[in-house]
N, C-alpha and C positions, 0 to 999 in steps of 0.2 A: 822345097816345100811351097806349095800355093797359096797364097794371100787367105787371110781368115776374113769370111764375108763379114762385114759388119752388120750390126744390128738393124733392125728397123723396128717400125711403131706395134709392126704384126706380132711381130716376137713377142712382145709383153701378155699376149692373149693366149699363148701357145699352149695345147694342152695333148696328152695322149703322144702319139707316136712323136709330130713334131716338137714336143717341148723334149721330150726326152734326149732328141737330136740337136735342139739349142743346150742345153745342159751339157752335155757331151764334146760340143765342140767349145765350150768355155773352158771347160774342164779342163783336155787337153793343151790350151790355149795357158792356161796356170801353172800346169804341170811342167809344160815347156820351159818357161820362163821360169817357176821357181823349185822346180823339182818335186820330190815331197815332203820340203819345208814350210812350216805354216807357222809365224808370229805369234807368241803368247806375251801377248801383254795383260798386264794388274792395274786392275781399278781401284782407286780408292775415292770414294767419293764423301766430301769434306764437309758438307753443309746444304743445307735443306732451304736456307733462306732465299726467297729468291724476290728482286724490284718487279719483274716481269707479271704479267697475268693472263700469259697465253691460251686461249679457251682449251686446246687439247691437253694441258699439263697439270697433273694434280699437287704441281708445289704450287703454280700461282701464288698471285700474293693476296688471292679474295680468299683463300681457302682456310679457313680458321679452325677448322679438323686436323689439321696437322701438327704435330708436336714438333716442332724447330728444332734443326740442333747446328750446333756448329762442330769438329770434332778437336780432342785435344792432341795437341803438336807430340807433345813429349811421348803417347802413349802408341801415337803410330810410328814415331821415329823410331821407339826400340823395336815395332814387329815389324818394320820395315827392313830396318837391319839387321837383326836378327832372324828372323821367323819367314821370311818367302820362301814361296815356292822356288826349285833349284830352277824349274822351265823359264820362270816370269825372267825375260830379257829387259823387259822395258817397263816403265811404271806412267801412269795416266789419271794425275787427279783433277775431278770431276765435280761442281756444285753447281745450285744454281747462282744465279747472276747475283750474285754477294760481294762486293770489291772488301768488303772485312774481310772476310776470311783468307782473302787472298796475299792481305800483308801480313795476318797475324799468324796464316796454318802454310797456304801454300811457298810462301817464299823461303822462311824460315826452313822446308823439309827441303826443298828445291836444292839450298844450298849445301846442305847435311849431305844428301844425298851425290849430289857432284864430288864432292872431297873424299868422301870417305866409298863409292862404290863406281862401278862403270857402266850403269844401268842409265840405257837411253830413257829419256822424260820428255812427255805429252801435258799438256793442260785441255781443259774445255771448261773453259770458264766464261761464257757469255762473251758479249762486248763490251767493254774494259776504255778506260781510256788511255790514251797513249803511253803515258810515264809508266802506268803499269803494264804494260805489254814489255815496253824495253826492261822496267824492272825483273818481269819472268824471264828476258832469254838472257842477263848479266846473270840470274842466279841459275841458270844452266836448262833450262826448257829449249828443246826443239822444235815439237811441232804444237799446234794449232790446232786442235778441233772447233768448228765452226759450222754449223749447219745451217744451210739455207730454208730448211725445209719447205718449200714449194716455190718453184719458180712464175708462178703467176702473182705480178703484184697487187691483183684485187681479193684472190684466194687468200695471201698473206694478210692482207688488212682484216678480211672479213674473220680470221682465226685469231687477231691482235697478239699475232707476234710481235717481237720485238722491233720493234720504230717500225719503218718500212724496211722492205726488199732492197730497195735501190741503197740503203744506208748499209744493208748487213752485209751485202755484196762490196761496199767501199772499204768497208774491214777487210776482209777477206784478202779483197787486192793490195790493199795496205801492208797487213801482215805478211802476206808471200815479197813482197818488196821491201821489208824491212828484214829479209834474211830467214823468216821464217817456212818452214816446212809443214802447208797447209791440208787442213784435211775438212771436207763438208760433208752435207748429207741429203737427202731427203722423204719424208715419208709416204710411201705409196697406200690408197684408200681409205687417204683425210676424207672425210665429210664434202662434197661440192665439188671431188676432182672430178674430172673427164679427162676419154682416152687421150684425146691432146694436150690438155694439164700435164698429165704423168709424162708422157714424151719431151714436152717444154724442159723436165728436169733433167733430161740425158744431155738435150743442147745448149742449157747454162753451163750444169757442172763441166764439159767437156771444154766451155772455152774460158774457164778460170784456171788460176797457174795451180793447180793442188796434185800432192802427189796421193791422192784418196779418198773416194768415197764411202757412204754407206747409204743402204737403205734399209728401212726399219718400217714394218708394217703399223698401222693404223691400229692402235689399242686404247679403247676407250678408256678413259680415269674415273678412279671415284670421283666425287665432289667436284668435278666440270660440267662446263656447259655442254659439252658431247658426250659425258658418261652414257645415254641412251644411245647412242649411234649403235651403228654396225661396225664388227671389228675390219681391217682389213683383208684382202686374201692369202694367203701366205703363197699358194701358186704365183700369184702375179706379183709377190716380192723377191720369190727366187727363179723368175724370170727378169726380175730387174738385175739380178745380182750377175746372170750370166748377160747380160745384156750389159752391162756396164765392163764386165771383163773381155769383152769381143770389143766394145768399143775403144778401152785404152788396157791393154797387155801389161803394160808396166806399173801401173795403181795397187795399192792397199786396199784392199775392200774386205771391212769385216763379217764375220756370222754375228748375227746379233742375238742373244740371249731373248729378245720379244718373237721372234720365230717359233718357238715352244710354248707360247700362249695362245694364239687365236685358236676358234674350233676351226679343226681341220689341221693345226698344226701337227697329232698325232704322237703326243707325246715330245720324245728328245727328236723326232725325225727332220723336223725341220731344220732343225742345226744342222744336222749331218749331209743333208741333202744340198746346203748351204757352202758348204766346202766340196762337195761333187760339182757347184753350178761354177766354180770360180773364188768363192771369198777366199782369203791366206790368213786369214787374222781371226785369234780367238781371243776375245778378254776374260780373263778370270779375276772373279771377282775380291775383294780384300779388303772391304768396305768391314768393320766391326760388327758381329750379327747383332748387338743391339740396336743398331744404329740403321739397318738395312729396310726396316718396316717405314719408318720416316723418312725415307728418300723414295717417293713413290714415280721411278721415271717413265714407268709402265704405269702397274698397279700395285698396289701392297704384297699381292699375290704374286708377282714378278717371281722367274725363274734364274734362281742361282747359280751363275755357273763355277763349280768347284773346281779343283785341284784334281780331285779323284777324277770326278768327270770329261775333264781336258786329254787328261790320259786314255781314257778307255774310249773318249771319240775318237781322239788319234789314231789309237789302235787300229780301229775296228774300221777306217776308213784308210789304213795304209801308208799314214801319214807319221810324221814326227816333228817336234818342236823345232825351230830353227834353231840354227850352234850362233848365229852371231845375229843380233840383237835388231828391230827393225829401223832404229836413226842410224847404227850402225851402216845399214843397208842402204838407206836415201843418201847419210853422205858420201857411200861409194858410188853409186850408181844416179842422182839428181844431184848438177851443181844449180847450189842457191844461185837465188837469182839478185844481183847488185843493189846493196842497198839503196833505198830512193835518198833524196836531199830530204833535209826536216821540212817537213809538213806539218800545219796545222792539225790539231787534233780531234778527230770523228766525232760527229755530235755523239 
């Protein structure tokens, strides 16, 4: 078989015959590699509180429209163990940058859940400081969600993301050398990118140790400073998706449930078209419906992805759940990398 051209910066503009032709050879490229097994992981996301006041995000912590919540341990531990979906392999709880919830919700399920099931665990809990990082992977967490989201570090400031770039990327590398199984991100047609910007993120993420990306279109928040803006384009998101899968064959790269929001997204099509370009990863969500309005990671109006729904995209794209679980699959196929010496701990 002949070497898969890699991506370049043209690719990201592709539209009409030649994107079609990018799509397709990502595709292929997936298909190879993982057959037609595609990751269903479960979301549960834990708390709405967040330190951070990122301009694109409607938890910030300026937003006083929001009803806070933290969630209760005891009430997702019995649907957790009880009540999932049979697909969900893996489980991924998500808040924002709140270190409470993470000794009093996250740890405490963490450990439940290692004893009593075999269900790989994810977190994506901001940045953290050290003792709680090693506390999540003793009570049984594998990977790391971490997003960069944009690899220019004056775009990052000017968005007042969390600290700077150069800090969030020290985690990053931290966490993958502390044994962990990393995953980042970033989002295409923030406010202020250029076509060099968006390209800058293919040659960050590609030379950090992650076994994962994602990219996630540009969706303005209530109650931000960008709520005006323009949404992203969902084309040039799932032109990054297969563009990220021509660049590294063996990555995690999910469909993101904000693909079925911008106009233009077409309904559920952008998902689907999302697993045609390369992605293998679908999260379903398991987040409490009361609890789903107040975690605005999108918009309030955020699109759900269900149970039912995981199944009849599968379906309908020829695809099926994977039979063994996705940490499952990194510790067959990525050996961790050597814990580092202790190191002082990331601002």
């Amino acid at each position: 078989m002949s070497p898969t051209p890699s991506p370049s910066p043209e690719d990201l503009s592709a539209r009409d015959q030649p994107q079609a032709a990018l799509h397709a050879r990502a595709g292929a490229v997936t298909r190879a590699r993982f057959g037609d097994e595609v990751f269903v992981r479960g979301v549960v996301e834990v708390s709405s509180f967040c330190r951070e006041d990122c301009d694109y995000c409607a938890m910030r912590r300026s937003n006083r429209r929001l009803a806070r919540f933290r969630a209760n341990r005891r009430q997702l531990e019995e649907w957790l163990l009880r009540h999932r979906p049979a697909e969900v392999t893996d489980l991924n709880f998500q808040a924002g940058e709140d270190p409470r919830v993470v000794e009093e919700v996250v740890l405490p399920l963490l450990a439940t859940l290692r004893r009593e099931t075999d269900l790989g665990l994810s977190v994506g809990l901001g940045t953290l400081e050290a003792p709680l990082y090693r506390a999540l992977r003793a009570a049984g967490a594998s990977v790391y969600i971490l997003k960069f989201e944009t690899a220019d570090p004056v775009h990052y400031r000017r968005l007042r993301a969390p600290g700077t770039l150069e800090e969030r990327l020290d985690h990053l590398r931290r966490l993958a050398a502390q044994g962990w199984f990393v995953s980042s991100g970033f989002i295409a047609g923030l406010p202020g990118e250029t076509p060099a910007g968006l390209w800058r993120n293919f040659e960050l993420a590609d030379s950090l140790p992650l076994c994962g990306c994602s990219v996630s279109p540009f969706v303005p928040g209530e109650d931000t400073p960008l709520g005006g803006a323009p949404a992203g384009d969902v084309e040039r998101v799932l032109n990054c998706i297969a563009a990220l899968r021509l660049m590294r064959p063996d990555w995690i790269i999910p469909a993101v449930s904000a693909l079925n929001l911008p106009p233009g997204a077409n309904g559920a099509e952008g998902y689907r078209r999302a697993l045609r370009a390369g992605a293998n990863l679908v999260t379903l969500n398991l987040t409490p419906p009361r609890l789903r309005a107040e975690y605005p990671i999108y918009t309030r109006h955020r699109y759900i992805v269900s149970e039912t729904y995981v199944r009849q995209t599968l379906a309908a794209e020829g695809l099926r759940p994977a039979r063994r679980g996705l940490v499952a699959h990194l510790e067959q196929h990525l050996r961790r990398p050597a814990a580092a010496p202790p190191a002082p701990a990331p601002a």
